[in-house]
C-alpha positions as CSV (number, residue, x, y, z in Angstrom):
1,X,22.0,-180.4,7.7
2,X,18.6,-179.5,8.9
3,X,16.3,-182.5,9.9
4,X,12.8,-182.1,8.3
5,X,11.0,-182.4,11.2
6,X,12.7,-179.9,12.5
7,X,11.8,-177.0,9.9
8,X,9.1,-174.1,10.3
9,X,6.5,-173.0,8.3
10,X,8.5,-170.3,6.7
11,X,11.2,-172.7,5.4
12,X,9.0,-174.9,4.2
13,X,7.5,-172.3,2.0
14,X,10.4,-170.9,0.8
15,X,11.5,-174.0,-0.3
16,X,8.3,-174.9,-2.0
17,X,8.2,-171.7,-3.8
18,X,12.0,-172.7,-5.2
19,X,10.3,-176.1,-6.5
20,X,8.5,-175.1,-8.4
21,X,10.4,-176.3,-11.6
22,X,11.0,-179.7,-10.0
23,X,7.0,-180.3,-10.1
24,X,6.2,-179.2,-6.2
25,X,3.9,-176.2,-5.9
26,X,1.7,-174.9,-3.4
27,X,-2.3,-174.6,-3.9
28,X,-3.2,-173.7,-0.5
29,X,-2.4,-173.3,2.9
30,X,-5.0,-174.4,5.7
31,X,-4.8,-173.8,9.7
32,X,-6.0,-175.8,11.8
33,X,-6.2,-175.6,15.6
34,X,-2.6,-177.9,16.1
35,X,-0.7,-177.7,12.9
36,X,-0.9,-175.9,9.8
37,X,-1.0,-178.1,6.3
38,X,0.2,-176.7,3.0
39,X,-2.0,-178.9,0.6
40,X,0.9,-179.3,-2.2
41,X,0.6,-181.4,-5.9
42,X,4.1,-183.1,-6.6
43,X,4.2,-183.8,-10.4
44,X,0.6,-183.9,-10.7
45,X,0.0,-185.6,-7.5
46,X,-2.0,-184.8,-4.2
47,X,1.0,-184.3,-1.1
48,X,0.3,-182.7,2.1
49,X,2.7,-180.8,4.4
50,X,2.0,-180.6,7.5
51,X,3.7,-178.6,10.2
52,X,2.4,-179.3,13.6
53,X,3.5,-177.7,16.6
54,X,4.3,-180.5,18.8
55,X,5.3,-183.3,16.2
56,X,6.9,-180.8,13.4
57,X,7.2,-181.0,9.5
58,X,6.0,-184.3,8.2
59,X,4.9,-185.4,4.3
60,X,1.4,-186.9,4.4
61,X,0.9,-188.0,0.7
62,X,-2.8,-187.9,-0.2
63,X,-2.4,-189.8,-3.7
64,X,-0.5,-193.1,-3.3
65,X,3.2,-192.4,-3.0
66,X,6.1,-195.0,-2.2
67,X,8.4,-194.6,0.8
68,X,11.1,-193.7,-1.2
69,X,9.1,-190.6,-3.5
70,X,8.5,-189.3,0.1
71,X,12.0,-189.0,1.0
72,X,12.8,-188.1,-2.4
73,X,10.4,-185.2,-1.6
74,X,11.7,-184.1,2.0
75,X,15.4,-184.3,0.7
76,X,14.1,-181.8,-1.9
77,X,12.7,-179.3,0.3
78,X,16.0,-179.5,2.5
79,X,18.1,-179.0,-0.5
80,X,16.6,-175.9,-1.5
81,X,16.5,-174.6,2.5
């Protein structure tokens, strides 16, 4: 299986867009010079995804998440790759 790191922008879409009964949708998608961040609500709640193009995919939760949401999150996202 796919590390989450390792997905592109594309993927991570797609699977978002498959979420969206699970409570993860997409509000908007930003670029910025070194990554681009798809500002995401999980459930209610403020998550960003950002995909940068020396680091990768990574979850960076505005609202207060645990550790364990988080993964509960990426393992999501890979599920529905």
């Amino acid at each position: 299986m796919k590390e989450f790191h390792a997905l592109a922008i594309e993927e991570v879409e797609g699977s978002i867009d498959r979420l969206k009964a699970e409570g993860l949708l997409l509000e908007e998608m930003v670029s910025i010079a070194e990554a681009d961040v798809l500002r995401c609500r999980f459930l209610g709640r403020r998550i960003n995804i950002r995909i940068d193009l020396a680091y990768g995919a990574e979850i960076d939760p505005v609202d207060s998440f645990s550790s364990k949401k988080i993964d509960e999150i990426s393992n999501l996202i890979l599920a529905k790759l």
